[in-house]
N, C-alpha and C positions, 0 to 999 in steps of 0.2 A: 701619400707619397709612395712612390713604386723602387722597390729596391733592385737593382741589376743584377741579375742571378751572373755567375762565374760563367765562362762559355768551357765546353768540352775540352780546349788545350788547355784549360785551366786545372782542368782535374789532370789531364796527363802529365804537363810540367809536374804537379805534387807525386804524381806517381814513380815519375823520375826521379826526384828530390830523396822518395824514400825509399830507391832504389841506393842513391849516392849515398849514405847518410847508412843502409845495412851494408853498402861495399866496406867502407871506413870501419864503422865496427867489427867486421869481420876481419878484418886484417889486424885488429890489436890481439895481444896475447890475453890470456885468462890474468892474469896477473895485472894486466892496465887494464881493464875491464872490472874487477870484482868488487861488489860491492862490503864485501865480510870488514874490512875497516870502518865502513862510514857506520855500518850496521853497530858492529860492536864499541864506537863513540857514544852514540846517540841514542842507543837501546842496553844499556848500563844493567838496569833491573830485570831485560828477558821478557819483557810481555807477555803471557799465556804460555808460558813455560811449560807449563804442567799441563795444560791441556791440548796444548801439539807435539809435547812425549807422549801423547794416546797412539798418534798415526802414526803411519808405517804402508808404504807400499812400493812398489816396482818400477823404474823407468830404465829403459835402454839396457836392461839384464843389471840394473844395480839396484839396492834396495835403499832410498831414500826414507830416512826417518832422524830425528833428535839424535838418537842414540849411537846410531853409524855415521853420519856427517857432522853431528854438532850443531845446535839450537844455531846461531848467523847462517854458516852454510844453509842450512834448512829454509829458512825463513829467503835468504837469494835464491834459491833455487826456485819456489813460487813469483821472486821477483822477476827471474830470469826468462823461465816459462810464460809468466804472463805478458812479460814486453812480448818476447816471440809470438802469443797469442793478438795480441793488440797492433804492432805496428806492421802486420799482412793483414788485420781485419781491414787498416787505413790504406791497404796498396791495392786492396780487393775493392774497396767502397771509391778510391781513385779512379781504380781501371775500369769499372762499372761505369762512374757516373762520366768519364769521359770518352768510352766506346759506344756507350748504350745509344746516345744520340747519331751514332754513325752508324751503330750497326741495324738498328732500327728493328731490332728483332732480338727480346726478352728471354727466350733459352740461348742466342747465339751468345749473348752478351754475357749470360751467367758462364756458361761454359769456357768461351776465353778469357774472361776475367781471372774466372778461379784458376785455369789450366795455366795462364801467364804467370801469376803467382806462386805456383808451383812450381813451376818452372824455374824462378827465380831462386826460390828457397834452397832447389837442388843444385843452383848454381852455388849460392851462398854456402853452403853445409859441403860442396865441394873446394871451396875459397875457404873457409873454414881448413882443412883438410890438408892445404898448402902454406899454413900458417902455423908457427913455432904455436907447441903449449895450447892446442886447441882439439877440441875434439867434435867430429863432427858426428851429427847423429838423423840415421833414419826417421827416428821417431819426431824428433825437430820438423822434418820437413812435413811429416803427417799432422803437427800440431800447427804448423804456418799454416797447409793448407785449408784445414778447418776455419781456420781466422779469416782467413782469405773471402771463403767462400759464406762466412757469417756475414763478412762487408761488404760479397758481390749482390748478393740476400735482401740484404736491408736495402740497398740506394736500390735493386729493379722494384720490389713493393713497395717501395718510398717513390719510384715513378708510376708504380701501375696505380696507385691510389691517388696520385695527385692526378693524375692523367684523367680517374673516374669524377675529382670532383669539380673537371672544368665543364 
């Protein structure tokens, strides 16, 4: 049985989708956004407490650690990071797998993949920017782009290898 692979406006509708879907969150304030309630519900005991009071490091000229933000805060802020990381890796691996067949051409594809997604992030972190109670940050857009270009990465050598084993 042969399963119908997505065609290429399939991946770009998704890529749209999670273009809509970063516009909306960007437009909520930090306060309709934060996870630190559901965290401090449901994480009662602190999980690894003691040994994520070990770290301590630097982001956007603030220093992140237990002790300066507080064990939830702390613990969202990885949460927060890694969506940003994860939901451009999926607009990178979208923009990829629905350009790549048009543009027919493997660095052109990485390149506007990831440059689109960049692009977006600094739209986004600008949209950000004009939203109460938000802050927008440089480094955000340098950690979308990474993601971005992890998921432009995977789908062209997820095509150059399926390509080698037909």
């Amino acid at each position: 049985m042969r399963i119908n692979k997505p065609s290429s406006n399939t991946y770009l509708l998704l890529a749209l989708l999670i273009m809509v879907i970063l516009f909306i969150s960007s437009s909520m304030t930090y306060r309709q956004q934060t996870s630190v309630p559901f965290l401090e519900r449901f994480l009662t005991n602190k999980p690894f407490e003691v040994f994520l009071s070990q770290w301590s490091f630097h982001y956007a000229n603030e220093t992140i650690s237990v002790s300066q933000v507080g064990y939830f805060k702390f613990l969202e802020f990885f949460i927060r990071k890694g969506a940003h990381f994860s939901i451009y890796l999926l607009l990178g691996a979208s923009l990829a797998a629905g350009l790549g067949p048009r543009l027919k051409n493997k660095l052109l594809t990485i390149a506007i993949g990831t440059l689109s997604a960049i692009g977006y992030a600094a739209l986004d972190e600008f949209h950000q920017m004009i939203t109460g109670d938000r802050t927008p940050l440089f480094q955000d857009v340098i950690l979308d782009g990474i993601g971005a270009l992890v998921g432009v990465s995977c789908v062209v050598l997820f095509l150059l290898r399926h390509k080698k084993g037909r």
